[in-house]
C-alpha positions as CSV (number, residue, x, y, z in Angstrom):
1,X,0.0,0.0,0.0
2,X,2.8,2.4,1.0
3,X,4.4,1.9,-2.0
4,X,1.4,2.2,-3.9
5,X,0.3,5.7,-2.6
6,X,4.1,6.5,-3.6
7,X,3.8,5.3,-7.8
8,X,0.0,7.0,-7.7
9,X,0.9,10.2,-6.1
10,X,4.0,10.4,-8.1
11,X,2.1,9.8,-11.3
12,X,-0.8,12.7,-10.0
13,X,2.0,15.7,-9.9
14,X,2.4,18.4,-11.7
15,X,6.0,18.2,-13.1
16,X,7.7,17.6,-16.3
17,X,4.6,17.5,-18.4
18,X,2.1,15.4,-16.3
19,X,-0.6,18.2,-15.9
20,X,-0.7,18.1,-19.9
21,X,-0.9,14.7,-19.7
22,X,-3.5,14.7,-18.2
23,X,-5.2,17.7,-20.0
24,X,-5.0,16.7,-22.9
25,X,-4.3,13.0,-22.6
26,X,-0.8,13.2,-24.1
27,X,2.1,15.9,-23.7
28,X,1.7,18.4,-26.7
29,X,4.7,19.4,-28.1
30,X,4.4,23.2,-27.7
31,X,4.1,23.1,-24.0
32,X,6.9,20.8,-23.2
33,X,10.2,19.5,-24.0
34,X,10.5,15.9,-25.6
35,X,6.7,15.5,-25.7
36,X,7.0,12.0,-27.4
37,X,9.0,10.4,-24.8
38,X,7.5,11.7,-22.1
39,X,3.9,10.9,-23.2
40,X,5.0,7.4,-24.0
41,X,7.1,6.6,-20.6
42,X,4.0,8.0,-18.8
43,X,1.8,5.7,-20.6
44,X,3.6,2.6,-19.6
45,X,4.3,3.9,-16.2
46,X,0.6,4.1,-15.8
47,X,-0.1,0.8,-17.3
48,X,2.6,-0.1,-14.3
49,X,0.3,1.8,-11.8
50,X,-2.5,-0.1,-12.7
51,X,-0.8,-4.2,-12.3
52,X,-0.3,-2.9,-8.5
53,X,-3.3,-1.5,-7.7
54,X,-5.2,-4.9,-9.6
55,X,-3.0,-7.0,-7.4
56,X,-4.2,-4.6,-4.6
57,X,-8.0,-5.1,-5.3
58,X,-8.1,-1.7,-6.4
59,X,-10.9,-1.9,-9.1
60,X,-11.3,2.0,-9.7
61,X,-7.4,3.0,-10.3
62,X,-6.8,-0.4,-12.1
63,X,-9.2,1.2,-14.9
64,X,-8.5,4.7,-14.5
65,X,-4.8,3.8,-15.2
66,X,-5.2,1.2,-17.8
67,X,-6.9,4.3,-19.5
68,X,-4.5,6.2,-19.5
69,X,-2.0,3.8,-20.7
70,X,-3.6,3.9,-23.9
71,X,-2.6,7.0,-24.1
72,X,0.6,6.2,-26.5
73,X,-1.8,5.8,-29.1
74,X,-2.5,9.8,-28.9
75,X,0.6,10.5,-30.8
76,X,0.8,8.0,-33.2
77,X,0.4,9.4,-36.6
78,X,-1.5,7.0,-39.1
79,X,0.1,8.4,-42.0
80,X,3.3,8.0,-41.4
81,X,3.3,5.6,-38.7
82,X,5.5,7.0,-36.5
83,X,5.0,7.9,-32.6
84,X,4.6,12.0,-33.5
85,X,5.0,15.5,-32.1
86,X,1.4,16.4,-31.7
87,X,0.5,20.3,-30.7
88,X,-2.1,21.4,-28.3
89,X,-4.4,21.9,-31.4
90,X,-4.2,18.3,-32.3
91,X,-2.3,18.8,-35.5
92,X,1.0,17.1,-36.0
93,X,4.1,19.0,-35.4
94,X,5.9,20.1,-38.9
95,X,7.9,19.8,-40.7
96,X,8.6,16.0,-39.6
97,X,11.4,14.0,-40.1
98,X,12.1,10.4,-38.6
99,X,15.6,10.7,-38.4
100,X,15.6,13.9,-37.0
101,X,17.1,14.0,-33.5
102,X,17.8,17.1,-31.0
103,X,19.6,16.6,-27.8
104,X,17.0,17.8,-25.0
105,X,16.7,21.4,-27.1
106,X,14.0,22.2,-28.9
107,X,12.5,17.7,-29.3
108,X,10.0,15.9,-29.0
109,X,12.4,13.1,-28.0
110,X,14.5,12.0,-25.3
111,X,17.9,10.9,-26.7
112,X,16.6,9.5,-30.2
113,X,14.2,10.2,-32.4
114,X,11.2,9.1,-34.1
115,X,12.7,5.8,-35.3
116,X,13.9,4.5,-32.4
117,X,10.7,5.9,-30.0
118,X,7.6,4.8,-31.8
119,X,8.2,1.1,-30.7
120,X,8.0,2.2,-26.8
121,X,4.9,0.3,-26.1
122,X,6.2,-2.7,-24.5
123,X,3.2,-2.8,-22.3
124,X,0.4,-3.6,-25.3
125,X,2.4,-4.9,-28.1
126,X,-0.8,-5.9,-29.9
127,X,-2.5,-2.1,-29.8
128,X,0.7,-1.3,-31.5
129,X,0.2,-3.7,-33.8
130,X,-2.9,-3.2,-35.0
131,X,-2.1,0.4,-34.9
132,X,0.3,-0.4,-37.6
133,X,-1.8,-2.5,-39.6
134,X,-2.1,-5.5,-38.2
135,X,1.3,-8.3,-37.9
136,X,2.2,-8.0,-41.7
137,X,2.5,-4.3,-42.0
138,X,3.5,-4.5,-38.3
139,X,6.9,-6.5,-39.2
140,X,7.5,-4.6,-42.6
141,X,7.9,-1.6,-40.2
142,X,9.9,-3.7,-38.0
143,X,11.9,-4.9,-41.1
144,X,12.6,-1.3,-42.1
145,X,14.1,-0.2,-38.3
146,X,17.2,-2.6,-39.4
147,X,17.1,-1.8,-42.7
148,X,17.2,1.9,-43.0
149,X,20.7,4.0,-43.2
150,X,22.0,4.7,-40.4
151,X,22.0,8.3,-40.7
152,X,20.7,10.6,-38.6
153,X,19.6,13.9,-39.1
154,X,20.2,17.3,-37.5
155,X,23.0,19.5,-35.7
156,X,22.5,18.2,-32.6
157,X,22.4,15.2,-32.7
158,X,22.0,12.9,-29.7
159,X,25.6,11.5,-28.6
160,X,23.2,9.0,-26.9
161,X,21.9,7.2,-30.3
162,X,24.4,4.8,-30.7
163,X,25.2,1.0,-31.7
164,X,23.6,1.7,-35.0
165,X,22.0,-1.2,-36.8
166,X,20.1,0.9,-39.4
167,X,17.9,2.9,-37.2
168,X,17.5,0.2,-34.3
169,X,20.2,1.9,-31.9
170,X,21.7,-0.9,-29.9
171,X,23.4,1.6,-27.6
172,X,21.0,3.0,-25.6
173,X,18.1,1.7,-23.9
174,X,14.8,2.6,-25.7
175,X,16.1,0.1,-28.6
176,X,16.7,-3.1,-26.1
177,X,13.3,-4.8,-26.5
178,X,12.5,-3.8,-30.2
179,X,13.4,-6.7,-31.7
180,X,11.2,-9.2,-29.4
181,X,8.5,-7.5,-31.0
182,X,8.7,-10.0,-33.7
183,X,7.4,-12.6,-31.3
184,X,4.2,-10.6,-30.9
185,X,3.6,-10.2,-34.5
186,X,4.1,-14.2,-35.2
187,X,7.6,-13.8,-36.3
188,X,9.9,-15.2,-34.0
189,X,11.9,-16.7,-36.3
190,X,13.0,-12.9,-37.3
């Protein structure tokens, strides 16, 4: 319980973008810094919320934080399918490029970009996939992680994105469980 009250009242403050997040059920990306990352970490931290307060017998903030870990899919962009920079208006942040990555100045992610962040979703691997088009398109876009260049865009670039294996960046930890995503989408053999 103690440690319970801790993850819910932690999750309920008003710092580093939660009070948008809760707003507007995502972080837009003219009111605060690395929008993306933030809105996607806070979705899966509230999808952690809510496996404690289940095994708790807490009914009400088990479904008040699944909820809101659903709230990934808020700045997934259908069109390009990409996890996206989305502006308190609801339009997509422009101009938009995957590769594009800004250390902590002026992002809308956290050490990385686009490529490497729109697979954050490891708690509901099969709402990302059928937010990419079900398993087919799902491991086309997984195929394409490996198998784009390696370049990355901008001038300043995140020292962080490293261990490049086209835009899967084995360096740093966002990448780690990307490629057991393939298991999900009935491709472990990839």
């Amino acid at each position: 319980e103690e440690v319970y009250n801790a993850m819910k009242t932690s999750a309920m403050q008003d710092i580093r973008g939660t009070d948008f997040y809760r707003e507007y059920g995502y972080i837009p990306s003219d009111k605060e810094v690395e929008s993306v990352t933030k809105t996607l970490e806070y979705a899966y931290d509230d999808w952690c919320i809510a496996q404690v307060a289940q095994a708790l017998g807490n009914t009400e903030d088990y479904a008040y934080f699944m909820e809101r870990a659903n709230s990934y899919q808020a700045v997934f962009d259908p069109e390009t399918r990409f996890m996206r920079g989305k502006l308190a208006n609801g339009k997509w942040r422009t101009p938009f490029d995957p590769k594009f990555s800004s250390h902590r100045v002026n992002t809308d992610y956290t050490e990385g970009n686009a490529w490497q962040h729109s697979w954050f979703v490891p708690h509901d691997p099969e709402g990302l996939i059928g937010l990419m088009g079900g398993n087919e398109a799902f491991v086309e876009k997984l195929d394409s992680l490996f198998e784009e260049s390696s370049e990355i865009v901008g001038e300043n670039v995140s020292v962080d994105i490293s261990g490049l294996i086209g835009q899967y960046a084995h360096g740093n930890e966002p990448s780690h469980h990307i490629a057991y995503f393939y298991n999900f989408a009935g491709r472990p053999d990839k």
